[in-house]
N, C-alpha and C positions, 0 to 999 in steps of 0.2 A: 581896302578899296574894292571896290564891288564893277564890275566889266560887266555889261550885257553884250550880248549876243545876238546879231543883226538875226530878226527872224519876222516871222510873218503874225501878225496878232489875229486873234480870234475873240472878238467882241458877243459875246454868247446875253441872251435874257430866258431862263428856264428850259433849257436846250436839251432836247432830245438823245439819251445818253448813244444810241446807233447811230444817230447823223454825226457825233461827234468824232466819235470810235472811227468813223470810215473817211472825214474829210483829213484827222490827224495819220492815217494811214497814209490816204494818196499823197501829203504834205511829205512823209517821211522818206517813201518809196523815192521821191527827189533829192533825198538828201539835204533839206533845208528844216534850219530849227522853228519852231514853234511857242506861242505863248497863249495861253488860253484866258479869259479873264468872265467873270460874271458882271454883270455890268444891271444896272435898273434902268436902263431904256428901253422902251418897247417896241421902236421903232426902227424894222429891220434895217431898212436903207441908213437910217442914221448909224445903227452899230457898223455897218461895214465903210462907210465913208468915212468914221471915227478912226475906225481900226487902220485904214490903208494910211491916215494922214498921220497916225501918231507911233507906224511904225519907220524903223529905220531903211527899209527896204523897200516902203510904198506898197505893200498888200496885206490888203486887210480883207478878215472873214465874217460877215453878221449873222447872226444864229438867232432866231427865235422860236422855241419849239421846235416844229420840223420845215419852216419855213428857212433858205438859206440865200447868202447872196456873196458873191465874190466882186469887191471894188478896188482899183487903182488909185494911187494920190494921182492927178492932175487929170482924173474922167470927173465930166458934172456930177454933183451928188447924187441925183434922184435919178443915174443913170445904173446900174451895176455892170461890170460884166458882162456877169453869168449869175442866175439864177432861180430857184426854184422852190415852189408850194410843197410838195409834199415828196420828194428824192427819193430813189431807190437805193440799195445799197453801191451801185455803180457812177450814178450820177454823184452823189457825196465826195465817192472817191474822186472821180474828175474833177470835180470842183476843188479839191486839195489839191489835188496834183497840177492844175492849172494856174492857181495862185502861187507854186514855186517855179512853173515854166514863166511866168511871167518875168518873174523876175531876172531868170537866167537867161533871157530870153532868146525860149526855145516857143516852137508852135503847138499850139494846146495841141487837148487830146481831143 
């Protein structure tokens, strides 16, 4: 029997190995698990609206390149969060770390 682990998905399309290195950081520094996945959609908004509905915890991360977006199950799709074109190694982080305060919810960073 196979158990998963309520966690936060990351709907990634050709993703940026730094952007991913620093959102799975801020993700962890909370204490909350994570799932990464490669996905063939190109359309950011749609990986993280996918990711927030098909996890068990309602937050999902869309990656494309270095483009990022952080989405809630029950926010409009074409709404994100949080998000950003081209992130520095901090922003990344907040944005991981913001998608596990949501959940526990605590107030971003």
């Amino acid at each position: 029997m196979i158990i998963k682990k309520p966690s936060i998905f990351i709907y990634a399309n050709e993703p940026d190995a730094a952007v991913v290195k620093e959102i799975c950081a801020g993700i962890e520094e909370e204490g909350v698990f994570f799932e990464l996945k490669e996905m063939d959609n190109t359309n950011l908004k749609e990986l993280a609206w996918n990711a927030a509905n098909d996890s068990m915890l309602g937050s999902g991360i869309g990656i494309r390149g270095t483009y990022i977006a952080l989405q809630m199950r029950g926010i409009e799709k074409n709404r994100p969060v949080e998000s950003y074109q081209t992130p520095d190694k901090e922003q990344c982080r907040k944005l991981g770390a913001n998608s596990a305060r949501a959940i526990k919810k605590l107030p971003f960073k």
